[in-house]
LUMRO-587832 format. One line per field, with one value per residue (C-alpha): residue in three letters; x, y, z; chain. Coordinates in pm, 1 decimal, always signed. Layout:
% residues N
residu c(ala, ...)
c1 c(X, ...)
c2 c(Y, ...)
c3 c(Z, ...)
chaine c(A, ...)
***
This chain:
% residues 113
residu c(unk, unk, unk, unk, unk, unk, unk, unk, unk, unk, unk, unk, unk, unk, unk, unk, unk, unk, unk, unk, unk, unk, unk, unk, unk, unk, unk, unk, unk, unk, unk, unk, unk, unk, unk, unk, unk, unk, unk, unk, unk, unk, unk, unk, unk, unk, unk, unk, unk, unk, unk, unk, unk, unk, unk, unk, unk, unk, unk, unk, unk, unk, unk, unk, unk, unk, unk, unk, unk, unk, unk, unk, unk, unk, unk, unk, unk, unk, unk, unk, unk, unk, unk, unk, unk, unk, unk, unk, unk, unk, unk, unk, unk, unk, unk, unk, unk, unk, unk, unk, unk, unk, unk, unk, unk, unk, unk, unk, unk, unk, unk, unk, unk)
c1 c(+0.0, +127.1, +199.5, +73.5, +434.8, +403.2, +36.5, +153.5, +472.8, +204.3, +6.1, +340.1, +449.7, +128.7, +135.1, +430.0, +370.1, +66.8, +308.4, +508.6, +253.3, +49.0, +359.6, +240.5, -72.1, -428.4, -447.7, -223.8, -445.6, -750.6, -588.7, -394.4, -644.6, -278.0, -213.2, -586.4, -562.5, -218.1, -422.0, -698.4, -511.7, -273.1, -560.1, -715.1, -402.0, -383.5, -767.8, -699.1, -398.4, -612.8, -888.1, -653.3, -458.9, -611.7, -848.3, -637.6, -397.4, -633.3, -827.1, -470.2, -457.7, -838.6, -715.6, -656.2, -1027.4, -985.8, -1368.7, -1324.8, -1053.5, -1142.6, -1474.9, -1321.9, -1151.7, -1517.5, -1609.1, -1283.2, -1353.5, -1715.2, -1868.5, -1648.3, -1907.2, -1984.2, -1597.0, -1594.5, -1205.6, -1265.8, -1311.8, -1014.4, -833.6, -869.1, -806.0, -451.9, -359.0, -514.0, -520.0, -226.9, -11.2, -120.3, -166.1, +209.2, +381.2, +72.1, +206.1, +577.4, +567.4, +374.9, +662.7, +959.5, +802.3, +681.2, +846.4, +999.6, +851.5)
c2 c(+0.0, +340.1, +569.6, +962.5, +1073.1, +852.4, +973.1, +1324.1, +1210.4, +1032.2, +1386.7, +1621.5, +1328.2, +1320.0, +1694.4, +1732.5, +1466.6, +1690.0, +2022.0, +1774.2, +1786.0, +2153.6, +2328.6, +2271.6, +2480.4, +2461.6, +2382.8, +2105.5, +1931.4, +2041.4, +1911.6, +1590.1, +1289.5, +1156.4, +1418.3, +1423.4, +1121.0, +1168.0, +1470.7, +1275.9, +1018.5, +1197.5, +1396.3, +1089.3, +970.7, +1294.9, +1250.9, +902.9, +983.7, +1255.2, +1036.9, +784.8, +1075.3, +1039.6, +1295.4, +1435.3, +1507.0, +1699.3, +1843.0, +2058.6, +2206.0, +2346.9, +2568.3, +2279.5, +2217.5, +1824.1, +1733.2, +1894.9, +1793.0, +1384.4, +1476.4, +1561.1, +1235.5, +1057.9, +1205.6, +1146.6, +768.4, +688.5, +980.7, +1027.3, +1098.0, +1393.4, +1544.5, +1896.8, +1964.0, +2363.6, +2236.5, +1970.2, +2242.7, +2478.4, +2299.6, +2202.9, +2577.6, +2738.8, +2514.6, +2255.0, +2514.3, +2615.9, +2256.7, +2188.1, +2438.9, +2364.9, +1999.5, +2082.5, +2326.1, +1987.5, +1762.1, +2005.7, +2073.8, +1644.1, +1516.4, +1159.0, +1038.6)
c3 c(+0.0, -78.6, +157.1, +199.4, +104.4, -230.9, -317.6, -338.2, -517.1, -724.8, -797.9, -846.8, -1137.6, -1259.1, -1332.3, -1425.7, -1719.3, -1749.9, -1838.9, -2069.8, -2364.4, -2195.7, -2308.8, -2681.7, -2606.4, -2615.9, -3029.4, -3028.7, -2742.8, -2925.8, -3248.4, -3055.8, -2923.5, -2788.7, -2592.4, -2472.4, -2381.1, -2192.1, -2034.0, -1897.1, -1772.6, -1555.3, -1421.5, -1331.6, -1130.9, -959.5, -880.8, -760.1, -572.4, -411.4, -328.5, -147.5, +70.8, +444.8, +569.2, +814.7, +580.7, +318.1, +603.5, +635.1, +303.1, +268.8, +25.2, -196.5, -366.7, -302.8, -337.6, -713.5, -750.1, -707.9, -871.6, -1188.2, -1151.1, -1111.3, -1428.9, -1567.6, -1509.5, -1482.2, -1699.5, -2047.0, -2285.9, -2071.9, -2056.9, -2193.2, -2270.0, -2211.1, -1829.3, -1890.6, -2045.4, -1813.5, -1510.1, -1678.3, -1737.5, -1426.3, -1146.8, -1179.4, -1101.2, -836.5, -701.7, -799.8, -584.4, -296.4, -309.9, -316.4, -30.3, +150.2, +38.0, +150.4, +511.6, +497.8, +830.4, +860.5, +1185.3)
chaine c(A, A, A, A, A, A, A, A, A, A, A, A, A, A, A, A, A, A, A, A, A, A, A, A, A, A, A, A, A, A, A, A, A, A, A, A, A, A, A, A, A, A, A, A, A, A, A, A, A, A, A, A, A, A, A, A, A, A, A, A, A, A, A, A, A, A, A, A, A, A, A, A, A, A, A, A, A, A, A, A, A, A, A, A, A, A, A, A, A, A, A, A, A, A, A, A, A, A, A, A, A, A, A, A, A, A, A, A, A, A, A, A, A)
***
């Protein structure tokens, strides 16, 4: 079983593989069903990832938007005929981010009990 520490190494990877492909721009994921598909998929694992974290842990960081955040992951998974890539694309340019550094400000204060 995977640890706290690993699920947010699990969500920082996950967006960072994100930013891989994002860098091309909005056309070339409109244009790419690859690089959709990449999309989707890491936003899944970072909705996954957040789903698994503990309570206690998320209950911390109420800044981060976790219920939306493993919604979209719901949809993501249960729901594709209803995915609207605006939303997708949106979420990829204005809140991973901001969810990056919120995760790697978690990781550099994380302490080893």
């Amino acid at each position: 079983m995977r640890d706290q520490r690993e699920r947010l190494l699990d969500i920082l990877e996950a967006i960072e593989k994100t930013e891989k492909y994002a860098a091309r721009g909005k056309s070339e994921f409109e244009r790419d069903e690859l690089v959709q598909i990449w999309t989707l998929h890491h936003l899944q694992i970072v909705g996954e990832a957040a789903r698994a974290l503990e309570s206690d842990l998320r209950e911390t960081l109420p800044e981060i938007p976790w219920i939306q955040i493993i919604g979209m992951r719901n949809v993501l998974v249960h729901q594709y005929f209803e995915i609207d890539t605006e939303i997708v694309w949106s979420v990829v340019e204005k809140d991973l981010p901001s969810l990056k550094k919120q995760v790697q400000v978690l990781l550099q204060n994380w302490s080893v009990d």
